[in-house]
C-alpha positions in Angstrom: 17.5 -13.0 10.1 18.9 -13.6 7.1 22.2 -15.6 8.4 19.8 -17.6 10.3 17.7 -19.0 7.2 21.3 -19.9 5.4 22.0 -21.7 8.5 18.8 -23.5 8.5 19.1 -23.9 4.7 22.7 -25.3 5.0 21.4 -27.3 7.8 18.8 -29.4 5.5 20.9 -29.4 2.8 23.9 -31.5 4.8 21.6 -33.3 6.7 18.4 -33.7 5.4 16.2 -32.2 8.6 12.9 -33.2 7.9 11.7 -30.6 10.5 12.6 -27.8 8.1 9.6 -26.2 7.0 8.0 -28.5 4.0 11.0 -28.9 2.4 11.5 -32.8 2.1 8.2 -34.8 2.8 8.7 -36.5 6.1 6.7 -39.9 4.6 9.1 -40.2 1.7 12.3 -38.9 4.0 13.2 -37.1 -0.2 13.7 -40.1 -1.6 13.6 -39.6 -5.8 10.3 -41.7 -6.6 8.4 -39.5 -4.2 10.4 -36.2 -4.7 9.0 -36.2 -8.7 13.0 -36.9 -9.3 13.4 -33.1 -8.3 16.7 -32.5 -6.6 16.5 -31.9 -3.1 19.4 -29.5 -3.1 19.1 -26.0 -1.7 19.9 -22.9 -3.9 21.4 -20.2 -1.4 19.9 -17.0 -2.9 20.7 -13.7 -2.0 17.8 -13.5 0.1 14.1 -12.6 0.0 12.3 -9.8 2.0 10.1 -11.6 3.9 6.0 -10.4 3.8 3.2 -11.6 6.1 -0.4 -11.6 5.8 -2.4 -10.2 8.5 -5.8 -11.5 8.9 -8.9 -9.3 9.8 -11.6 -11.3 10.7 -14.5 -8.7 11.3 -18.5 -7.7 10.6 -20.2 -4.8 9.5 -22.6 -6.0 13.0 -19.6 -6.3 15.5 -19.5 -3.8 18.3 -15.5 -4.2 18.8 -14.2 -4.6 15.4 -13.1 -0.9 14.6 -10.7 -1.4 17.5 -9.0 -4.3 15.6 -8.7 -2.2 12.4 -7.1 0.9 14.7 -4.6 -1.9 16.0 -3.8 -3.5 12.6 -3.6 -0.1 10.9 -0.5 0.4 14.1 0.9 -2.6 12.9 1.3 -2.1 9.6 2.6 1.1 10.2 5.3 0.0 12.4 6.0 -3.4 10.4 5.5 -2.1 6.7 6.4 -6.1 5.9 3.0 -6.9 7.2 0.1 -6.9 4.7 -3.2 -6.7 5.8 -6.4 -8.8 4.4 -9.9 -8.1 5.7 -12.5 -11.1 5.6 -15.5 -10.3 6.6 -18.6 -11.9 8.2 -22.2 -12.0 8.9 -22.6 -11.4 13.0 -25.1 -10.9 15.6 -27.8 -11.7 13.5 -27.0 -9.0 10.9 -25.6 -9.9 7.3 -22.6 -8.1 6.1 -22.6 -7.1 2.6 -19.0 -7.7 2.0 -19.5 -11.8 3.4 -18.0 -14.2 1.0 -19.0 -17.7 1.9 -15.2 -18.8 1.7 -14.5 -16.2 4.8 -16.2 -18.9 7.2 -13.7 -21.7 5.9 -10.0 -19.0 6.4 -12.1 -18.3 10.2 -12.4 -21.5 11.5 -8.8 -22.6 9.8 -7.1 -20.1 12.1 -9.6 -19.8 15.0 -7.8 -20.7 18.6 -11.2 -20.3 20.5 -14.0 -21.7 21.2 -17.4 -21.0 18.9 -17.6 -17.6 16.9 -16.4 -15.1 18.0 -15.1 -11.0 16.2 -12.8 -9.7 16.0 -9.8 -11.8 15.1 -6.6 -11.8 14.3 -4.4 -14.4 13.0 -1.1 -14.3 10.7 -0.6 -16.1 7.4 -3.3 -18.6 7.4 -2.2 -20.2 10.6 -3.4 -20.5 14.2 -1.7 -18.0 16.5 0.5 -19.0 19.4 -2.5 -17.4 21.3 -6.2 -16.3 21.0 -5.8 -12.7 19.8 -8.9 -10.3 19.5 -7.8 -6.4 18.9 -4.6 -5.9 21.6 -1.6 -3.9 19.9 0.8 -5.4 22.0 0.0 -9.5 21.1 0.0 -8.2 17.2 3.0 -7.1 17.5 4.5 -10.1 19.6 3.0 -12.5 17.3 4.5 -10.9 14.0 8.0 -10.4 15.6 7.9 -13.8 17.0 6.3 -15.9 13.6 8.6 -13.8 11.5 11.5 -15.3 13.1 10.1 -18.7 12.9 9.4 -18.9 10.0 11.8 -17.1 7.4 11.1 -16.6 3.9 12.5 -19.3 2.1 10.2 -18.6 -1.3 10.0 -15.4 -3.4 6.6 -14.1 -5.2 6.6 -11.6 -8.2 3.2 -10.2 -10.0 2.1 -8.8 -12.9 -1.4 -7.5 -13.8 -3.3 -6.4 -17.0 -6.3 -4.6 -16.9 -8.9 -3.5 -19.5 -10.9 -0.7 -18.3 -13.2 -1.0 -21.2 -14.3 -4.5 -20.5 -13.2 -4.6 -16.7 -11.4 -7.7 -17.7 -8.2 -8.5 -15.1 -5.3 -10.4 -16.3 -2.9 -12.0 -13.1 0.6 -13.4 -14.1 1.9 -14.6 -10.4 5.4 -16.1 -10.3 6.8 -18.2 -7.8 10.4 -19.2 -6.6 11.9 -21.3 -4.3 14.9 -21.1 -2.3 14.4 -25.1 -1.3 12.7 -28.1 -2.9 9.3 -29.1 -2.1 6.2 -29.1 -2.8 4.0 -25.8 -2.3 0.8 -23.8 -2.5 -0.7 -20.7 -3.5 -3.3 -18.1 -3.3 -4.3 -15.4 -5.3 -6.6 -12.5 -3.9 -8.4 -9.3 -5.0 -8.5 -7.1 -2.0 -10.1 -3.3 -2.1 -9.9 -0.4 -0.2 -12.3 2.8 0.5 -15.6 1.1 1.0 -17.7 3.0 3.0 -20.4 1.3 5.0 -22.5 1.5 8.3 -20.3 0.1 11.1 -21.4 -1.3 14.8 -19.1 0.6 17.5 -17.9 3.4 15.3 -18.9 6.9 15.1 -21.6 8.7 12.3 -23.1 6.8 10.0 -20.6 6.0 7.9 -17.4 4.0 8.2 -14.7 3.4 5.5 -13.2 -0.2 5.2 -9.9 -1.0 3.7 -8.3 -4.6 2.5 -11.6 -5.8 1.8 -11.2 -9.6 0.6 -13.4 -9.6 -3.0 -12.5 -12.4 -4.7 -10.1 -15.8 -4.7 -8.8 -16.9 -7.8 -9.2 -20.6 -6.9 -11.7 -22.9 -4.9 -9.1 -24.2 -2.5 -9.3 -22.3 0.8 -6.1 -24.8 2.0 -4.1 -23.5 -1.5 -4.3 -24.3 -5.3 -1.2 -26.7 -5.7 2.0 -25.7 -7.3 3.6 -27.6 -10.3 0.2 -29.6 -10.6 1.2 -30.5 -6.8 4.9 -32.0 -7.8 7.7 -30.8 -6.2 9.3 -27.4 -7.0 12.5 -27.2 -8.3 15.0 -24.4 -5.8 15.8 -21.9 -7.8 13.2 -22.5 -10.7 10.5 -20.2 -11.6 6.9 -21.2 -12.0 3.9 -19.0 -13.4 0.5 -18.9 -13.4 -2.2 -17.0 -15.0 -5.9 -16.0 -14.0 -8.1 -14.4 -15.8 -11.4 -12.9 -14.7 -14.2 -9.9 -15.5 -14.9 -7.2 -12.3 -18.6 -7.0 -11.2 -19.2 -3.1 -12.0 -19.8 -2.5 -8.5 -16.0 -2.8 -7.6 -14.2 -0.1 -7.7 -10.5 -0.8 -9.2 -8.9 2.3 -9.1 -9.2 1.4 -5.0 -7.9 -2.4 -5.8 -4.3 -4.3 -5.2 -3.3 -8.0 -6.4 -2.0 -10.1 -4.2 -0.6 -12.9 -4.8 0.9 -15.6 -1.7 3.2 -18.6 -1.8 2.7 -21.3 1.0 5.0 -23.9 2.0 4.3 -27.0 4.9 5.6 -27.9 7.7 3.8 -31.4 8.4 4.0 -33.1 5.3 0.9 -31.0 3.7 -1.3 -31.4 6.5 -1.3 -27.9 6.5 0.2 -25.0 4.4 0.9 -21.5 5.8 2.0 -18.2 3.4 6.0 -17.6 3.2 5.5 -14.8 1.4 3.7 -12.4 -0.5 3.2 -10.2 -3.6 0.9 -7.4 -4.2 0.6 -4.8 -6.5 -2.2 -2.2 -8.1 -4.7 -3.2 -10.9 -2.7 -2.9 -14.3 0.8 -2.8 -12.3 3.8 -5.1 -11.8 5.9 -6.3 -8.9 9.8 -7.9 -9.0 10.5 -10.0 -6.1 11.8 -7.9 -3.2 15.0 -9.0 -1.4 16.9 -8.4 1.8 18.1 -5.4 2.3 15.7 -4.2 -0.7 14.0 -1.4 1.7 17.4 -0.1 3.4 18.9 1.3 0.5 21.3 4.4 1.4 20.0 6.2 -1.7 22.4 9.8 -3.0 19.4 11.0 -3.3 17.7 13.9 -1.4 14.5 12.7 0.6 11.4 15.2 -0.7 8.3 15.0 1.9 4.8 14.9 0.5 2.3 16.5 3.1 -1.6 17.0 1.8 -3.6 19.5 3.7 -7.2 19.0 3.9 -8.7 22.1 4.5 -11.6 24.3 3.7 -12.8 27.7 3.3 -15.9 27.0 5.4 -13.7 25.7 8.4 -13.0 28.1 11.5 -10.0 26.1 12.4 -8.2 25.3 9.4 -6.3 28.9 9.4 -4.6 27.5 12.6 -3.9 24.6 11.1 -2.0 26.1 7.6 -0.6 28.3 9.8 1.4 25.2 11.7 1.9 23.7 8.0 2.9 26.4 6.5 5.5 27.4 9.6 7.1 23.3 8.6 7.1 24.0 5.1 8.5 27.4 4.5 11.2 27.4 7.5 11.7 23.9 9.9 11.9 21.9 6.3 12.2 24.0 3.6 13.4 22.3 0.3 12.4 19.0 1.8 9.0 18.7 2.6 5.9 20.4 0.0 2.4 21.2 0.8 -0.2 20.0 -1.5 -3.5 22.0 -0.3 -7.1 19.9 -1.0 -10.5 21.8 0.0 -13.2 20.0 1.1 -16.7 20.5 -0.5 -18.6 19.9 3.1 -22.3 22.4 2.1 -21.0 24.5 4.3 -20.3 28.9 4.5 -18.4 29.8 2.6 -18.7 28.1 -0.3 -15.7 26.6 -1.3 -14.4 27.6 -4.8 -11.5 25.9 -4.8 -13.1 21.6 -4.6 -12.0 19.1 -6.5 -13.3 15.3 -6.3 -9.5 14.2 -6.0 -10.5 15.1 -1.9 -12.9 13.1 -1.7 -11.3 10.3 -3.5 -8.2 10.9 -1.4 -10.7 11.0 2.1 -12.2 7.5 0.8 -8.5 5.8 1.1 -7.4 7.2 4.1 -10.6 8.6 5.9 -9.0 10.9 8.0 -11.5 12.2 11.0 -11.9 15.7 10.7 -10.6 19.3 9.4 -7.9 20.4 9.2 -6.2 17.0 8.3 -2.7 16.0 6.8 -1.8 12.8 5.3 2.2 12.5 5.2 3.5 10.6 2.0 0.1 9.0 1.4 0.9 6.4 4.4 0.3 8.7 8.1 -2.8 10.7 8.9 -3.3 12.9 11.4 -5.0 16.6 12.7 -3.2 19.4 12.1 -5.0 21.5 15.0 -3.7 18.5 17.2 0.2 18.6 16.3 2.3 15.3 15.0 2.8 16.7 11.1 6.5 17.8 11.9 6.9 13.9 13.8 5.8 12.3 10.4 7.8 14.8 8.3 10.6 13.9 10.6 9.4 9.8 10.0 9.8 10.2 6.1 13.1 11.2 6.3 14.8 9.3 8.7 13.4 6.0 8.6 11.5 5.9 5.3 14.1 6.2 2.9 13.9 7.0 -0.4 15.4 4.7 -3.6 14.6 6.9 -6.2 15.0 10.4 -7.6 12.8 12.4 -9.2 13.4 15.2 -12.2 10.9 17.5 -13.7 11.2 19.8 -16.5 8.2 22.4 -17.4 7.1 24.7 -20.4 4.4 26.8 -21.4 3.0 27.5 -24.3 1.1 31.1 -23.8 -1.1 31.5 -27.0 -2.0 28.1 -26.8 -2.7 28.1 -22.8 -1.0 24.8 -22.5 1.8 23.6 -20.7 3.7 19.9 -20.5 5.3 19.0 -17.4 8.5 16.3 -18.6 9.0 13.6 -15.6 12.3 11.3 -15.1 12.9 8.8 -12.4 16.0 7.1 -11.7 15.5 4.2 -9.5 18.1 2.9 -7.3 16.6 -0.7 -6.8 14.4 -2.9 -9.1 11.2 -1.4 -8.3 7.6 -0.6 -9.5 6.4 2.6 -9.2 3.5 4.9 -9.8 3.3 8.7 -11.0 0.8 11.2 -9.3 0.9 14.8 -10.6 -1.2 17.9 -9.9 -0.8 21.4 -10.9 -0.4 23.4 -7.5 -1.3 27.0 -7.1 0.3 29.1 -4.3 -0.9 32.5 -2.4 -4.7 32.1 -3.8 -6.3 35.4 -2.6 -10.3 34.5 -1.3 -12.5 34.3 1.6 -11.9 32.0 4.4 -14.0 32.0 7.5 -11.8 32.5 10.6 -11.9 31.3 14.0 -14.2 34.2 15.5 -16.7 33.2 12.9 -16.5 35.6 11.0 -15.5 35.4 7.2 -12.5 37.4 6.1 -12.9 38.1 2.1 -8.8 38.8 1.4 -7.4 35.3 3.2 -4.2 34.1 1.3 -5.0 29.9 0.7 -1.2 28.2 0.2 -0.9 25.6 -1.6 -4.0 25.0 -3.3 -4.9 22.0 -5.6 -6.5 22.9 -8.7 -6.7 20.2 -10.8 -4.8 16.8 -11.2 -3.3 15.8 -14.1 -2.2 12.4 -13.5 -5.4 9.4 -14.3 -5.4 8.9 -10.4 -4.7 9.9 -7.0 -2.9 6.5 -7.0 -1.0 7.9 -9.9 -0.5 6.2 -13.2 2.2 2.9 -13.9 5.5 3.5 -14.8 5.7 -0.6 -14.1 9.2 -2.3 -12.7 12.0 0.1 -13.5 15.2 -1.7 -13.1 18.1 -0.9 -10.9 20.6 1.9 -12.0 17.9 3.0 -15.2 15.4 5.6 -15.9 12.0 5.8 -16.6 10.0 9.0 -18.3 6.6 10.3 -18.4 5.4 13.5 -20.0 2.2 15.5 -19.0 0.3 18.2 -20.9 -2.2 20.2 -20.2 -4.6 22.9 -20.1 -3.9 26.0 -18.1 -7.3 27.8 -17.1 -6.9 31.5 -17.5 -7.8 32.2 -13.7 -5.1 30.7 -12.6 -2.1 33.2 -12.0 0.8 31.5 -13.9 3.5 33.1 -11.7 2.5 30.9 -9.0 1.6 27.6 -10.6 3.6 24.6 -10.1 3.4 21.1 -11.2 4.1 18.8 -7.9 4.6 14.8 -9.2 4.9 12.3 -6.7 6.9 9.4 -7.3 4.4 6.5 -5.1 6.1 2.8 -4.5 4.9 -0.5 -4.5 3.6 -0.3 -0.8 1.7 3.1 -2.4 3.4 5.1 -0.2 4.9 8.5 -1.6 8.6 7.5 -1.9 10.3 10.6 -3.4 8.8 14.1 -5.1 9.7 16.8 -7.8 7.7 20.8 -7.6 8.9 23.1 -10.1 7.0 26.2 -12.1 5.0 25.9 -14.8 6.3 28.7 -16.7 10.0 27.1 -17.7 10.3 25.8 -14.1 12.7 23.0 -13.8 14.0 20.8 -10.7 16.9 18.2 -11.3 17.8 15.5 -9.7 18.9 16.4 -5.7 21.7 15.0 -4.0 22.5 14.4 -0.4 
């Protein structure tokens, strides 16, 4: 990929190709009046990662849309370059509380059919090679094929602000460009975790991620760039939107993104290149080639949450499966973090916290016993797959950053501080999550024959967080070859036996995926820095 674009780049440089992408507007042929007198040289650049927006058209009212958002979620999964944006729509006569009137304009900008029709699919704001509804396999066709067509020739960094206070968002998006021209740009809010009624999905209650909230423009075709004069390769350009969150968003649950588009006709039309997105209040540095495929020196840690309960038959099976990866198959590599659910059922569960249910709204997992592997795959533990996504983590998600953790205890006081370092590998953002982690819990738990044994030993249990979120809390861009530190302190409640309570931190990356992990004791515990 990457000694294709220089090829293409070299290509329009020599001869100026007019073909290329929207680099030299075909009605001037680059001549200097028309150019702005920009220089219509080409800046070879290392070479930017290249991101894709996925479109979601899809309605609260649509029997068949659930199946697109299984297929996307595959996607992503399998092309973590892919970003996904939902836009929904009013359908079938019913009206779709999460419509924005701008949703209609994107729909019939990328619509290859004929009339209205959901689900659809469509890749950064362009018409697909073909009409695509919900199928896996023309997803995945499409993204391989458009990603090759269309390289990234543009890089996109962001950086956020937010007051929590007065909900008041602050969006700094920059811009780069490997090749003159003149370019476009969106900016969108997107949120995840709503929970709604859904057409064709089980229950009465459906949770929808990447919900398009807000634009930060009026152009659905792209605000222009440089006032609409060409760009400059190799120049950066900023801009700034300010704006106030209605109080019925929730932006602990909201990203940033930010999008770069170039033309191929002359600015008949303008697709994204690429794409930036970060959390509320966070940062992202432009991401290059070669960026993700780091061979980091430093040990891969696995963060597996259990979802369990002490009201659930099944879940002893379940721990027992867990518990069989963690303490033997991957020991020293992969952790446990145990959350109980709060579901009204018998027994009542003593050891809730909300931080399940906030964890269940972002990746609404459909049943008990459930894992979620490094905040990114979800599955059933009574139905196997764990030891495949452990396996996942630390083959092909590698990690490009270590993580260090230092604890003490103060014992009159009943306080403890929990002393974080992380030494990134690549320029990076990157969120903390910590939670204090209590092992071999001694309670009831009702067992598979129904009835309730009183001396069941929970592993792993949750009791409190400690962090401001289960998205963890900004530690912004850490540069390349440094090291950023965070200290902790809190309360240690007298219940808890202090011989086996640890502090877990996750160390959660720009895609919000757990990227690396540090467990240690809370009385003097300490873990350094692992090597391979």
């Amino acid at each position: 990929m990457k000694d294709f674009r220089h090829i293409l780049l070299m290509l329009a440089a020599v001869c100026g190709l007019a073909s290329c992408h929207g680099y030299i507007d075909p009605e001037t042929n680059g001549g200097k009046d028309e150019t702005d007198g920009v220089d219509t040289t080409v800046v070879l650049s290392s070479g930017y990662a290249r991101h894709m927006i996925a479109m979601q058209f899809t309605s609260t009212g649509c029997m068949n849309c659930p199946l697109l958002a299984s297929a996307l979620k595959d996607v992503v999964t399998d092309y973590p370059n892919v970003i996904p944006v939902s836009f929904h729509m009013d359908y079938g006569g019913l009206a779709d509380p999460m419509t924005l009137p701008v949703n209609a304009k994107f729909y019939e900008k990328v619509n290859t059919g004929d009339g209205m029709g959901l689900p659809l699919f469509a890749l950064d704001f362009r018409k697909s090679s073909q009409h695509i509804i919900n199928e896996y396999a023309k997803m995945k066709s499409e993204v391989e094929s458009w990603s090759k067509a269309s390289p990234a020739i543009c890089g996109v960094a962001v950086e956020t602000s937010y007051d929590v206070a007065d909900r008041a968002l602050e969006v700094t998006a920059k811009f780069k460009a490997d090749v003159p021209g003149r370019y476009r740009y969106h900016i969108f809010l997107v949120e995840d975790g709503l929970e709604y009624s859904q057409a064709g999905a089980e229950g009465q209650s459906y949770i929808h991620d990447n919900v398009f909230r807000m634009m930060l423009g009026d152009n659905v075709v792209g605000e222009k760039l440089n006032g609409g004069k060409y760009l400059e390769a190799g120049k950066e350009y900023e801009v700034t939107k300010k704006v106030t969150l209605p109080q019925e968003w929730n932006p602990a649950n909201m990203r940033v993104l930010a999008m770069m588009l170039d033309t191929r006709d002359g600015g008949e039309t303008f697709s994204c290149n690429n794409a930036g997105q970060c959390a509320l209040g966070e940062s992202v540095g432009y991401a290059y080639e070669g960026d993700e495929k780091v061979e980091s020196r430093f040990q891969r840690h696995v963060c597996v949450m259990e979802f369990t309960g002490t009201w659930c038959s099944q879940c002893p099976a379940g721990a027992t499966t867990l518990n069989y990866l963690i303490d033997r198959q991957y020991k020293g590599k992969a952790f446990a973090l145990a959350f109980h659910n709060a579901s009204g059922g018998e027994p009542v569960d003593p050891f809730v916290i909300p931080q399940e249910q906030e964890l269940y709204n972002i990746f609404a997992w459909g049943g008990y016993p459930a894992y979620v592997t490094d905040m990114r795959d979800v599955g059933l533990l009574n139905e196997g797959g764990c030891a495949a996504t452990i396996e996942k983590s630390l083959t092909k998600s590698l990690t490009h950053c270590g993580v260090a953790l230092e604890c003490s205890y103060d014992a009159e006081a009943g306080k403890a501080s929990a002393k974080v370092r992380l030494f990134s590998e690549l320029s990076s953002a990157y969120r903390l999550a910590a939670y204090v982690v209590e092992d071999k819990v001694v309670g009831e738990q009702k067992e598979s024959t129904g009835s309730v044994r009183p001396d069941y030993t929970h592993r792993h249990v949750v009791r409190a967080m400690i962090s401001s979120n289960v998205r963890g809390d900004g530690l912004g861009e850490v540069a390349a070859g440094t090291e950023a530190e965070k200290t902790y302190d809190f309360n240690v409640d007298p219940q808890w036996n202090l011989e086996n309570l640890h502090v877990a931190v996750l160390a959660i990356d720009s895609d919000g995926h757990v990227n690396n992990m540090a467990q240690c004791a809370v009385n003097g515990g300490r873990m350094d820095y692992e090597y391979r």
